[in-house]
PASEBA-1860 file (N, C-alpha, C; in nm, 3 decimals):
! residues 76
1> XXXXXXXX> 10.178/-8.640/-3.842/10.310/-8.623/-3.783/10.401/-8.735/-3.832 ~ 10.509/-8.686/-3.810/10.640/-8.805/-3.910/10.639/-8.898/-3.732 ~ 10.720/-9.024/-3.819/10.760/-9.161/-3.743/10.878/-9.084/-3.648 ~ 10.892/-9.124/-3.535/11.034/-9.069/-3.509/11.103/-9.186/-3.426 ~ 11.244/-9.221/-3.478/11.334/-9.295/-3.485/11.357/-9.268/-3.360 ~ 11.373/-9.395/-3.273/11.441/-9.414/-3.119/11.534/-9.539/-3.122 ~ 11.643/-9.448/-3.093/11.787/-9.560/-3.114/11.788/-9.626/-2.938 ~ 11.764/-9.692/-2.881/11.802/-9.752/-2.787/11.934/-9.822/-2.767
9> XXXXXXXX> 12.052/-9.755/-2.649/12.149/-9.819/-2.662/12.237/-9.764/-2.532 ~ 12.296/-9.873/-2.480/12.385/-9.831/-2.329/12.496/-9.771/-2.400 ~ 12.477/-9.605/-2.395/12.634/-9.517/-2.397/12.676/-9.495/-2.256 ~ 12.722/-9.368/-2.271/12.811/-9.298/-2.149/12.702/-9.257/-2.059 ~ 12.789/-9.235/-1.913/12.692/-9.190/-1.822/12.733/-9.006/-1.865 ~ 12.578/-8.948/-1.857/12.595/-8.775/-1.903/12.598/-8.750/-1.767 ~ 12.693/-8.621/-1.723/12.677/-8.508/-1.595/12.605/-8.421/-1.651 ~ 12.534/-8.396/-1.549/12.457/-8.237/-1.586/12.453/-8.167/-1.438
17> XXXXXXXX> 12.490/-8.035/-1.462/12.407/-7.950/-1.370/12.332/-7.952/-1.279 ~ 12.312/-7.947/-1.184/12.217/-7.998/-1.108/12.127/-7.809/-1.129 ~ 12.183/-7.726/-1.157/12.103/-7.565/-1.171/12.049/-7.575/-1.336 ~ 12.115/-7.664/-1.431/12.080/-7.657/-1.538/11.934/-7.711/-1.574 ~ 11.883/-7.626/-1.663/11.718/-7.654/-1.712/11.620/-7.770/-1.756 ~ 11.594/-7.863/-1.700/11.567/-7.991/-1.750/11.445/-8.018/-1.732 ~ 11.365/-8.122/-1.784/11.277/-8.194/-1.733/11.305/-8.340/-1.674 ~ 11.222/-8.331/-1.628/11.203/-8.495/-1.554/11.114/-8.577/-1.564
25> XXXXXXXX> 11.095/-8.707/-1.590/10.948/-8.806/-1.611/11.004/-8.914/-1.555 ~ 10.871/-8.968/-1.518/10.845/-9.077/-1.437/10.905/-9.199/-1.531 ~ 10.899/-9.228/-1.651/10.875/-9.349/-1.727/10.970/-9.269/-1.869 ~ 11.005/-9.384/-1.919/11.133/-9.364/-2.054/10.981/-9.334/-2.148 ~ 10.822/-9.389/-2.157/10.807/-9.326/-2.285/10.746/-9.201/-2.230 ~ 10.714/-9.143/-2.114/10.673/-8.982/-2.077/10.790/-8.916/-2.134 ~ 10.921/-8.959/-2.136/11.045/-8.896/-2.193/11.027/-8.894/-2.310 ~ 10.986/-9.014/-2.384/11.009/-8.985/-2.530/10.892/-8.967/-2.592
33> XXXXXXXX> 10.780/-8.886/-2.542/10.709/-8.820/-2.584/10.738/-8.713/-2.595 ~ 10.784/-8.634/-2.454/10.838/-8.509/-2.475/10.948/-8.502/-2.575 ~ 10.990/-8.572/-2.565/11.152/-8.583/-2.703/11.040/-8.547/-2.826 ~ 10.985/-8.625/-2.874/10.908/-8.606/-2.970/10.881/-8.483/-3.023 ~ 10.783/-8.436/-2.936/10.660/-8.315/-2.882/10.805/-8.197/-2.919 ~ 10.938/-8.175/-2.825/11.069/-8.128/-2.871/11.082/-8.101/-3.043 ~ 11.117/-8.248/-3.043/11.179/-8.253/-3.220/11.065/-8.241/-3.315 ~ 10.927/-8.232/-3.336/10.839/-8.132/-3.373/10.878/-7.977/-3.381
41> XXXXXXXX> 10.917/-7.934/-3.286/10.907/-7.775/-3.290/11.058/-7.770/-3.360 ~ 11.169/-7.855/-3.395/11.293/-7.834/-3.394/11.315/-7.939/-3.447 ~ 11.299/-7.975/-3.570/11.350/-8.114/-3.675/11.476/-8.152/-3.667 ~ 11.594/-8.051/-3.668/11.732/-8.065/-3.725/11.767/-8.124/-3.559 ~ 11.722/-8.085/-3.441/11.746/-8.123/-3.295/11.793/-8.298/-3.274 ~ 11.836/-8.291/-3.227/11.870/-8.452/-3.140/11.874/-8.473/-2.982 ~ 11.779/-8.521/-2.961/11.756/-8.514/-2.790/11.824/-8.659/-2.736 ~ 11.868/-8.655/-2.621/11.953/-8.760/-2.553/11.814/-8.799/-2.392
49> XXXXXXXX> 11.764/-8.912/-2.406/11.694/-8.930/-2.290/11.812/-9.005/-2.208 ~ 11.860/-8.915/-2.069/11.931/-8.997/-1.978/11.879/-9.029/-1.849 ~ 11.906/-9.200/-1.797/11.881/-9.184/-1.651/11.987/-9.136/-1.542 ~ 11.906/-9.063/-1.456/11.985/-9.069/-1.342/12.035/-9.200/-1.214 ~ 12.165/-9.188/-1.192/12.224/-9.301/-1.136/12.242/-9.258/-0.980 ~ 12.309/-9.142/-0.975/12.325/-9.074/-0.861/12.335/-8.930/-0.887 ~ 12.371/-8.852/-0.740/12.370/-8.734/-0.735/12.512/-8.733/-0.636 ~ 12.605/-8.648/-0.690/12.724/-8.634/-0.654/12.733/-8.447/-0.615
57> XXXXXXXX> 12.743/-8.478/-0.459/12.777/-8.349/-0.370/12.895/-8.337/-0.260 ~ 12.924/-8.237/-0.215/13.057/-8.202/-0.095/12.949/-8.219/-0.014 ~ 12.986/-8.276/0.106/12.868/-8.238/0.250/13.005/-8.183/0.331 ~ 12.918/-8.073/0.361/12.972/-8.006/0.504/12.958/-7.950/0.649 ~ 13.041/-7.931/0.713/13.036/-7.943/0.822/12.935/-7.814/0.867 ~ 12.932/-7.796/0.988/12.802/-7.626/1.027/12.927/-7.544/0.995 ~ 13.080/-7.576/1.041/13.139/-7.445/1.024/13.205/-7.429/0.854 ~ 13.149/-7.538/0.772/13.184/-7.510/0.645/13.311/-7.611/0.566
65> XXXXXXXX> 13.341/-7.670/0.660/13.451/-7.752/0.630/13.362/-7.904/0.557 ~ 13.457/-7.933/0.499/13.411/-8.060/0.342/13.434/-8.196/0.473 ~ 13.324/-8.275/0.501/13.305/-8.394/0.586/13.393/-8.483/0.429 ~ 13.419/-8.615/0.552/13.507/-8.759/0.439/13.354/-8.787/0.388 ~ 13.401/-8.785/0.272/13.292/-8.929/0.166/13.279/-9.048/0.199 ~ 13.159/-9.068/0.246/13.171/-9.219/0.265/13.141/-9.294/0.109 ~ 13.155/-9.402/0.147/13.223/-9.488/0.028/13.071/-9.505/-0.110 ~ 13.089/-9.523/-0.162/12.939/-9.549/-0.308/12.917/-9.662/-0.298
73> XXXX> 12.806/-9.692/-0.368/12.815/-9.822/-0.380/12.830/-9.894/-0.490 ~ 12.911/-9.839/-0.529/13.033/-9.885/-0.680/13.146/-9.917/-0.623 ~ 13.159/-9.823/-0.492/13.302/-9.910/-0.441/13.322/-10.017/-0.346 ~ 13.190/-10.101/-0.349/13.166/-10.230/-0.269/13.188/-10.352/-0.342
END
């Protein structure tokens, strides 16, 4: 099997889907194995390993109405 190149580097934070198709691993190299194991079946591919920071939702009320956001803790 070929060497495969891992660029390590702080970009952008990615949104995704929370319905969209993903995997998940415990540890950055369970990720970049699967990346690997991926770009095997699909050479020309470029896979992005991202962490998750948070999970951004509306909470609402029982009768459906959008409750206040309380504050992140980015905004402390």
């Amino acid at each position: 099997m070929s060497q495969i190149d891992v660029h390590p580097f702080k970009g952008a934070y990615l949104i995704h889907k929370s319905t969209a198709p993903r995997a998940r691993h415990d540890s950055f190299s369970a990720a970049e194995a699967e990346a690997g194991r991926l770009l095997a079946a699909d050479p020309s591919a470029t896979f992005i390993i991202s962490r998750e920071e948070a999970r951004v939702q509306i909470r609402r009320s029982a009768s459906g109405v959008p409750l206040t956001r309380k504050g992140s803790r980015h905004d402390r």
